[in-house]
Backbone as numpy.savetxt, mean C-alpha at the origin, in Angstrom:
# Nx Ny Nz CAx CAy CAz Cx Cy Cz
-0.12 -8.26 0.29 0.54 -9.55 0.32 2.03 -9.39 0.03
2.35 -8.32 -0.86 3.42 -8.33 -1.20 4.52 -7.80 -0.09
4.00 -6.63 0.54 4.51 -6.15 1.62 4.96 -7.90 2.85
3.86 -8.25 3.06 4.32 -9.47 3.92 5.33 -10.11 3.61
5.11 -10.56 2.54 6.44 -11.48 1.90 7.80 -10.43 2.29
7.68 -9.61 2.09 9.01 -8.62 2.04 9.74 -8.83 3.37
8.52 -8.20 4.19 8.82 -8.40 5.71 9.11 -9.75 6.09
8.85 -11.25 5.78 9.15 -12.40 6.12 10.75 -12.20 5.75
11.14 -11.87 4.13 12.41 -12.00 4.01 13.46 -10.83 4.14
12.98 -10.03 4.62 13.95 -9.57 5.55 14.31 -9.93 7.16
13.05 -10.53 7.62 13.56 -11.30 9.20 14.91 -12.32 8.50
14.70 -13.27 7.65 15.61 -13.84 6.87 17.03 -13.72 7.03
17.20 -12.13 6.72 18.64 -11.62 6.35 19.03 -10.51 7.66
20.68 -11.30 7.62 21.27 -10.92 9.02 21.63 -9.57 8.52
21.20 -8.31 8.21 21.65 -7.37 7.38 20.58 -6.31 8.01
20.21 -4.95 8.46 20.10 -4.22 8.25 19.32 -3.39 6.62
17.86 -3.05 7.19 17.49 -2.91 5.80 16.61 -1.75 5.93
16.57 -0.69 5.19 15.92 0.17 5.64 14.27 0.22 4.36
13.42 0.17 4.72 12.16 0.10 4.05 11.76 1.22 3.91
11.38 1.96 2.85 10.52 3.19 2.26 9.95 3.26 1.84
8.41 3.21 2.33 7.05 3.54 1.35 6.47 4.71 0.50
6.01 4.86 -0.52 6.35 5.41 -1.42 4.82 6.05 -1.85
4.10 6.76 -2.22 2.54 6.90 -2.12 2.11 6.61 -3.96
1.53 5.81 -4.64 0.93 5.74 -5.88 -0.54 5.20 -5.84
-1.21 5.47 -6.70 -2.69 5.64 -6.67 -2.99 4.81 -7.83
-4.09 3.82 -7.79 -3.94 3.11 -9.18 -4.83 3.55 -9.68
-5.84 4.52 -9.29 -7.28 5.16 -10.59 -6.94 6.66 -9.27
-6.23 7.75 -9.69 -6.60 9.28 -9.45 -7.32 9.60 -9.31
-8.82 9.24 -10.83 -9.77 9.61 -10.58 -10.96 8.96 -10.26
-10.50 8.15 -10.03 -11.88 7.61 -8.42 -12.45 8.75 -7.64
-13.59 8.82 -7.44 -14.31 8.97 -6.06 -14.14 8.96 -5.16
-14.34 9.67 -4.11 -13.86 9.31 -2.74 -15.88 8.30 -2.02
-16.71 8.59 -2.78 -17.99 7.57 -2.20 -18.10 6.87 -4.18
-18.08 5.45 -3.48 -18.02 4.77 -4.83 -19.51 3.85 -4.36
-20.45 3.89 -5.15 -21.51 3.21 -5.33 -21.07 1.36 -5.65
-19.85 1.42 -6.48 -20.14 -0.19 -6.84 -19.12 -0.73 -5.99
-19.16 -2.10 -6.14 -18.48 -2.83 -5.50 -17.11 -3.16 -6.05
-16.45 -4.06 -5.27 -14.98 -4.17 -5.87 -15.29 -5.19 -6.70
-16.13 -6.48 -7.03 -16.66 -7.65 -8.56 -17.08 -6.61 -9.00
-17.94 -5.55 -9.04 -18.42 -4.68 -10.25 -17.34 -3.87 -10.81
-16.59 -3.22 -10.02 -15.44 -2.26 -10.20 -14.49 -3.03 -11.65
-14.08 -4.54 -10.73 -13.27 -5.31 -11.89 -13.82 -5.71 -12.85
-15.33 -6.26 -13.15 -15.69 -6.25 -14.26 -15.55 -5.40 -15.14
-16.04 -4.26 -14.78 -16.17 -3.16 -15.45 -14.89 -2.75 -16.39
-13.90 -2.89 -15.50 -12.48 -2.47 -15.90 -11.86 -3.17 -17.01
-11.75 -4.59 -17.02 -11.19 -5.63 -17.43 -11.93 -6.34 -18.09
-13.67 -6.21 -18.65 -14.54 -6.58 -19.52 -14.22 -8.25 -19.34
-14.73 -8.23 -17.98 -14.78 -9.73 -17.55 -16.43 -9.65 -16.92
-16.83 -10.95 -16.32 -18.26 -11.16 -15.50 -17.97 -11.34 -14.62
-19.30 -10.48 -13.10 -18.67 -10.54 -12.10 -18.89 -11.95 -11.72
-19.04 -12.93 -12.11 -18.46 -14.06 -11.92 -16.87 -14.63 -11.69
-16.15 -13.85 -13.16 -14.83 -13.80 -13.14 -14.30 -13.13 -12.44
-14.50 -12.14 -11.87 -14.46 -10.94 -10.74 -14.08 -12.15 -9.90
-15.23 -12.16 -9.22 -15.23 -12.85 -7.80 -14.33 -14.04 -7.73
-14.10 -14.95 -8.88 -12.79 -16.06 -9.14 -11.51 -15.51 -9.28
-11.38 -14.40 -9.65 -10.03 -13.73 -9.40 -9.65 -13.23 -8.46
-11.00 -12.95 -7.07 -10.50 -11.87 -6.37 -10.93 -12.90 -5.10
-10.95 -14.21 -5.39 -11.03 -15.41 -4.23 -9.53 -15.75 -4.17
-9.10 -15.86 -5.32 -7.79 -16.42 -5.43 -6.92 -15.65 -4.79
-7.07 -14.13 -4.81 -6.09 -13.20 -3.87 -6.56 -13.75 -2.65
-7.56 -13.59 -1.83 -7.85 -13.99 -1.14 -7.30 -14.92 -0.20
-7.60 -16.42 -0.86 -6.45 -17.48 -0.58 -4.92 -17.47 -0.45
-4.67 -16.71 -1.29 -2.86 -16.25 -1.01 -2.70 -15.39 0.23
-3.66 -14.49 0.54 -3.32 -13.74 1.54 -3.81 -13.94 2.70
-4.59 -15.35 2.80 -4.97 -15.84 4.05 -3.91 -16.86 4.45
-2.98 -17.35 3.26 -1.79 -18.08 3.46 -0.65 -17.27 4.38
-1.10 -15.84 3.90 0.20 -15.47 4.83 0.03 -14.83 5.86
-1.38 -15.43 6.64 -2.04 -14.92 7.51 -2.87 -13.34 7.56
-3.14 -12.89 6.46 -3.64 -11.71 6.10 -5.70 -12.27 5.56
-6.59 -11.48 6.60 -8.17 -11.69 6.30 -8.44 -10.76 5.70
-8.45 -10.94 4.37 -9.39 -9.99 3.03 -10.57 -10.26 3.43
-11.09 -8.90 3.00 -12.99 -9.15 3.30 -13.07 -8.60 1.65
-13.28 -8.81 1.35 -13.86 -8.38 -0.45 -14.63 -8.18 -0.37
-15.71 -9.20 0.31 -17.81 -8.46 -0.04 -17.50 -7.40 0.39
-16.66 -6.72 1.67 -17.21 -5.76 2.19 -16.76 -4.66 2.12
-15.11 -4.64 1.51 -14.68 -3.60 0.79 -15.09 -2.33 0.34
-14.53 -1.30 1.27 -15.25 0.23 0.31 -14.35 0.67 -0.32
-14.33 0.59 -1.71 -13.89 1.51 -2.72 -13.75 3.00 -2.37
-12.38 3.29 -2.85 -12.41 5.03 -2.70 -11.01 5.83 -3.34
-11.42 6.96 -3.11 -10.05 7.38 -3.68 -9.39 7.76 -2.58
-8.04 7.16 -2.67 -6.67 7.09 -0.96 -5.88 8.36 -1.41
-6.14 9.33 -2.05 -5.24 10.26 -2.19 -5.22 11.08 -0.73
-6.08 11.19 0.25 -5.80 11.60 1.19 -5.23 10.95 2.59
-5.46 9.16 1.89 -4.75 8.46 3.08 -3.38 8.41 3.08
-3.26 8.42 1.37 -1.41 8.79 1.54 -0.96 10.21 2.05
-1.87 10.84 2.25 -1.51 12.15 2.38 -1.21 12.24 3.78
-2.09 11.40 4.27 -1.69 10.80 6.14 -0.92 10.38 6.31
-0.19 8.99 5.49 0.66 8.17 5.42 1.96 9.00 5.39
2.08 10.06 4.67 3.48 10.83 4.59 3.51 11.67 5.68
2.34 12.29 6.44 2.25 13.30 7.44 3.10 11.89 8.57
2.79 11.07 8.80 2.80 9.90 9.87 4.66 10.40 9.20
4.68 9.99 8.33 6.05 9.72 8.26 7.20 10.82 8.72
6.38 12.08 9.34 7.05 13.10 8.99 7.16 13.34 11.10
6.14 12.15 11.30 6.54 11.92 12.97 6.60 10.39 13.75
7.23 10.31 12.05 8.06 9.23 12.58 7.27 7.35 12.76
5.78 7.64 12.08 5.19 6.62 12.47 5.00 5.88 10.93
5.23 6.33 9.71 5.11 6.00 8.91 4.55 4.19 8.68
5.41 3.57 8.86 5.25 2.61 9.00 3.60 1.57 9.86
3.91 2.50 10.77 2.52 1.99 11.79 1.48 2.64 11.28
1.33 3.81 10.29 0.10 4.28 9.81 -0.31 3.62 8.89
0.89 3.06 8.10 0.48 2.40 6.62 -0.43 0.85 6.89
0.59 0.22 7.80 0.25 -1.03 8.22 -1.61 -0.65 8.70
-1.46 0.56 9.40 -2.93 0.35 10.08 -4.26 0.84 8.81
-3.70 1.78 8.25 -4.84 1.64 6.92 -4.69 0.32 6.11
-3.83 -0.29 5.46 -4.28 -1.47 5.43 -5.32 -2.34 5.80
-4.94 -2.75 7.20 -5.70 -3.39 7.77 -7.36 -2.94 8.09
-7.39 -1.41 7.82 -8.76 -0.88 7.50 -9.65 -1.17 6.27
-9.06 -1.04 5.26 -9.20 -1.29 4.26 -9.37 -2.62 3.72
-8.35 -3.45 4.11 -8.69 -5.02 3.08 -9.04 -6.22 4.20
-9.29 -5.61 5.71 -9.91 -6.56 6.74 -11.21 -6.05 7.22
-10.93 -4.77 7.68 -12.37 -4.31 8.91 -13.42 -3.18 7.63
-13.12 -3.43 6.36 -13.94 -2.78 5.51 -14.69 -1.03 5.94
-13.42 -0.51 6.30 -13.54 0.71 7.01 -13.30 1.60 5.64
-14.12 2.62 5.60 -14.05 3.86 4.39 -13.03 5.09 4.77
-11.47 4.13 4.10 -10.22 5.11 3.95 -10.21 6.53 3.64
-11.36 7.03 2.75 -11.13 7.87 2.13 -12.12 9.36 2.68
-12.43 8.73 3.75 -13.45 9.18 4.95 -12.24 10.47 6.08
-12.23 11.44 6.06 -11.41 12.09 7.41 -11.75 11.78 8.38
-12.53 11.35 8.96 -13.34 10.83 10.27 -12.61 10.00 10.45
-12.41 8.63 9.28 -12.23 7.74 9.84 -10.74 7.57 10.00
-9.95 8.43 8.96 -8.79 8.52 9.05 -8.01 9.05 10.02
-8.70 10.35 10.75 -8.19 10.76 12.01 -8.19 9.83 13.23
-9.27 8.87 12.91 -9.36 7.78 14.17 -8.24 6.56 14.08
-8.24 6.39 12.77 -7.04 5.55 12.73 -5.59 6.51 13.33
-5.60 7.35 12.54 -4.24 8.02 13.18 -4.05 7.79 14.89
-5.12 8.13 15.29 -4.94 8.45 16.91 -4.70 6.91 17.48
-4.97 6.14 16.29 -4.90 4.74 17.29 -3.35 4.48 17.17
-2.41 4.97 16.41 -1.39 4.81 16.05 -0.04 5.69 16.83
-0.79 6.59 18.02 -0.06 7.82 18.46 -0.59 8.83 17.55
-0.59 9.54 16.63 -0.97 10.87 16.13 -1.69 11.46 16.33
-1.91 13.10 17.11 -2.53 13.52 17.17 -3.84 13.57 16.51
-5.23 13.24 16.69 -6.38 12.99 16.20 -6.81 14.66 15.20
-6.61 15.69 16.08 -7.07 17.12 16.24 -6.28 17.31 15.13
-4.92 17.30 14.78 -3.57 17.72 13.93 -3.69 17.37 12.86
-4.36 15.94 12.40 -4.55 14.88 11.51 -5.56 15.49 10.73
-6.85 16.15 11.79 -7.75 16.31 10.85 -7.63 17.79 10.57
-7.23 18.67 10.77 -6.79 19.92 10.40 -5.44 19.49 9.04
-4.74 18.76 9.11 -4.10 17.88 7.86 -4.76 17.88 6.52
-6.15 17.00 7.33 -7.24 16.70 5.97 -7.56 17.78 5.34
-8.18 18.38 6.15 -8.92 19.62 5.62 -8.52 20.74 5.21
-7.17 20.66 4.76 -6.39 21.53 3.96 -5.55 20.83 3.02
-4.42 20.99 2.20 -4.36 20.65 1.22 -2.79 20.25 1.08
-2.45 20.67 2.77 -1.35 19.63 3.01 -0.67 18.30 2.76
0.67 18.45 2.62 0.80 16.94 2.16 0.64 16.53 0.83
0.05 16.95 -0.17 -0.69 16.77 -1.06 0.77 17.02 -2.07
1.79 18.19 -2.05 2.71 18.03 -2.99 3.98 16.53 -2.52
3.95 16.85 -1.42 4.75 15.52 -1.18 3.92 14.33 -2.10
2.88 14.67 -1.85 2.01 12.85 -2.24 2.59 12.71 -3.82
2.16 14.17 -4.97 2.38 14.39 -6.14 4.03 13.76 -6.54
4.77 14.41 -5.55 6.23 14.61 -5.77 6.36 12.99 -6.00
5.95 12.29 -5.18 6.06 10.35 -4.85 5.71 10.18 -6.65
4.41 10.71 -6.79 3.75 10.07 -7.60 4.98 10.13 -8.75
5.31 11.07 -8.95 5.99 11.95 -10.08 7.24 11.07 -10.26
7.65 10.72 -9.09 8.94 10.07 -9.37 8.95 8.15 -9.97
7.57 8.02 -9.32 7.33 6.47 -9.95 6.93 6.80 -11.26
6.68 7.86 -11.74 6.53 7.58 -12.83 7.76 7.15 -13.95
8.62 7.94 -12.91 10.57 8.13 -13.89 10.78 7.40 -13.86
10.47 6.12 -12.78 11.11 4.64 -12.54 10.12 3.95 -13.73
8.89 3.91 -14.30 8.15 3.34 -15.23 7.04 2.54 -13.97
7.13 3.21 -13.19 5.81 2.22 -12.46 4.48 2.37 -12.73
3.87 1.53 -13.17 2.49 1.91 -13.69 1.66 0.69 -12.65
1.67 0.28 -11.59 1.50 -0.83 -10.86 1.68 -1.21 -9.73
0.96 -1.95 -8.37 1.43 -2.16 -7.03 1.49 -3.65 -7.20
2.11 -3.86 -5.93 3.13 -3.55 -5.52 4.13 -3.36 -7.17
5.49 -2.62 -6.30 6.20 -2.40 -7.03 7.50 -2.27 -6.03
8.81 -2.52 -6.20 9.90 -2.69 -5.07 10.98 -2.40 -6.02
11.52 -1.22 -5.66 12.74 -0.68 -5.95 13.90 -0.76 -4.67
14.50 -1.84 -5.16 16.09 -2.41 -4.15 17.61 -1.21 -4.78
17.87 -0.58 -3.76 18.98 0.62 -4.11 18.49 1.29 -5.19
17.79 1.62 -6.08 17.43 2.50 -6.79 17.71 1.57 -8.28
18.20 0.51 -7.91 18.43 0.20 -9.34 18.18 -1.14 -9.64
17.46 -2.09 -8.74 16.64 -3.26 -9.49 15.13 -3.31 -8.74
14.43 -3.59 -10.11 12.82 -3.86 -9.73 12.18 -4.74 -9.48
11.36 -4.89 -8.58 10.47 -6.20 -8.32 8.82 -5.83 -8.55
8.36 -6.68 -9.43 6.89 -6.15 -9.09 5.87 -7.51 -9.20
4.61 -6.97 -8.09 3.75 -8.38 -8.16 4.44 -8.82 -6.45
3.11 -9.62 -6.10 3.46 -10.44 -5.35 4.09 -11.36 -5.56
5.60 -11.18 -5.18 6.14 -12.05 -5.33 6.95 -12.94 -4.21
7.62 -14.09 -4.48 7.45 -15.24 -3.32 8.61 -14.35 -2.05
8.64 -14.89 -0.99 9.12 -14.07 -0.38 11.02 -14.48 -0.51
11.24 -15.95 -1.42 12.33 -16.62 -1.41 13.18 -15.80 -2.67
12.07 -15.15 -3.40 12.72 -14.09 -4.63 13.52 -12.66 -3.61
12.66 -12.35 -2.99 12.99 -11.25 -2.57 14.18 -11.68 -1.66
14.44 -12.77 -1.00 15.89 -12.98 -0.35 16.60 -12.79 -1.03
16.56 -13.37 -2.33 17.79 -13.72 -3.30 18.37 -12.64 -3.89
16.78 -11.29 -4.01 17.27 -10.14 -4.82 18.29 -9.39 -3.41
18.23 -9.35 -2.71 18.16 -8.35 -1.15 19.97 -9.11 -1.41
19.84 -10.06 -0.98 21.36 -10.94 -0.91 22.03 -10.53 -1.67
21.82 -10.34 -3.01 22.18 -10.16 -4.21 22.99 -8.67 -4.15
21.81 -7.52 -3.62 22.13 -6.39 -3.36 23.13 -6.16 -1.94
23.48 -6.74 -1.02 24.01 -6.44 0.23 25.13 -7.11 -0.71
25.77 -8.49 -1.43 26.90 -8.46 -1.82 27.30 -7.69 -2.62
26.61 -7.04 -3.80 27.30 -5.98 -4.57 27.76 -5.13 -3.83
26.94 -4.56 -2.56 27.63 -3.18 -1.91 28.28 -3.71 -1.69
28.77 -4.88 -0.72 30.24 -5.13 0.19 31.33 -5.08 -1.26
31.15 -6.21 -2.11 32.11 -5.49 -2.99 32.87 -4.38 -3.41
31.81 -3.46 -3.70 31.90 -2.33 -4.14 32.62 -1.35 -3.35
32.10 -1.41 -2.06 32.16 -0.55 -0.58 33.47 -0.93 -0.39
């Protein structure tokens, strides 16, 4: 959701903006085959009922069908994405970055596709341009994997413990979905300091 908003307010601004995705993992040690569900997962975590689960994770829901984004939650597979970012940076390294990220996404929190799957990840790649064959010879070695670390390593210097998270020039933070009218104001904010400055 947060990503959307971003993208709304930068159509916004007559400015030139360059976007960089960044790879962080919110549980490392996850599983790549997770038995429970995403209401069990949050219960579990947050010593709530999956009652409260499912009222917290309707409400995302609703926000992100506002911004035209279809969460499937029942159907959600849990997993560990350390190897989808590991795609995500390979993509980036031919140039598709962007179109890989967008398309695991949409695997993940719409068509309830198992990210953390090479199968399924090579198929996404290929739908994106990337070699299918290249992708999965990718997986199955251990490629990519310091880039992914290196990402990780550096959100940590910034204090990110959290997604979204939006670092504007290296030196103001945004985190949380936030409205997309914040993020004009911060972006604005930042294109006049440079002209100043510049």
């Amino acid at each position: 959701m947060g990503k959307r908003r971003l993208e709304d307010a930068i159509k916004k601004i007559d400015h030139p903006i360059e976007v960089t995705y960044r790879s962080f993992e919110l549980d490392p040690t996850i599983g790549r085959d997770i038995k429970e569900n995403m209401y069990e997962m949050l219960a579990k975590k947050y010593g709530m009922s999956i009652e409260q689960a499912k009222a917290n994770t309707e409400n995302m829901v609703r926000m992100a069908n506002e911004l035209g984004l279809d969460y499937q939650m029942d159907t959600l597979i849990l997993t560990n994405t350390f190897d989808a970012h590991r795609l995500t940076l390979f993509a980036k390294a031919q140039g598709l970055m962007k179109e890989m990220t967008e398309r695991i996404l949409l695997a993940y929190f719409t068509e309830s596709k198992h990210i953390g799957d090479h199968a399924v990840l090579a198929e996404l790649a290929g739908e994106v341009g990337l070699d299918k064959e290249a992708v999965s010879k990718m997986l199955a070695s251990d490629e990519m994997a310091d880039e992914v670390r290196a990402d990780e390593r550096t959100a940590a210097q910034y204090g990110v413990t959290g997604v979204p998270y939006y670092l504007i020039n290296k030196k103001y933070a945004l985190t949380g979905a936030q409205p997309t009218e914040l993020f004009v104001q911060a972006l604005e904010q930042v294109i006049a300091e440079d002209e100043a400055t510049g």
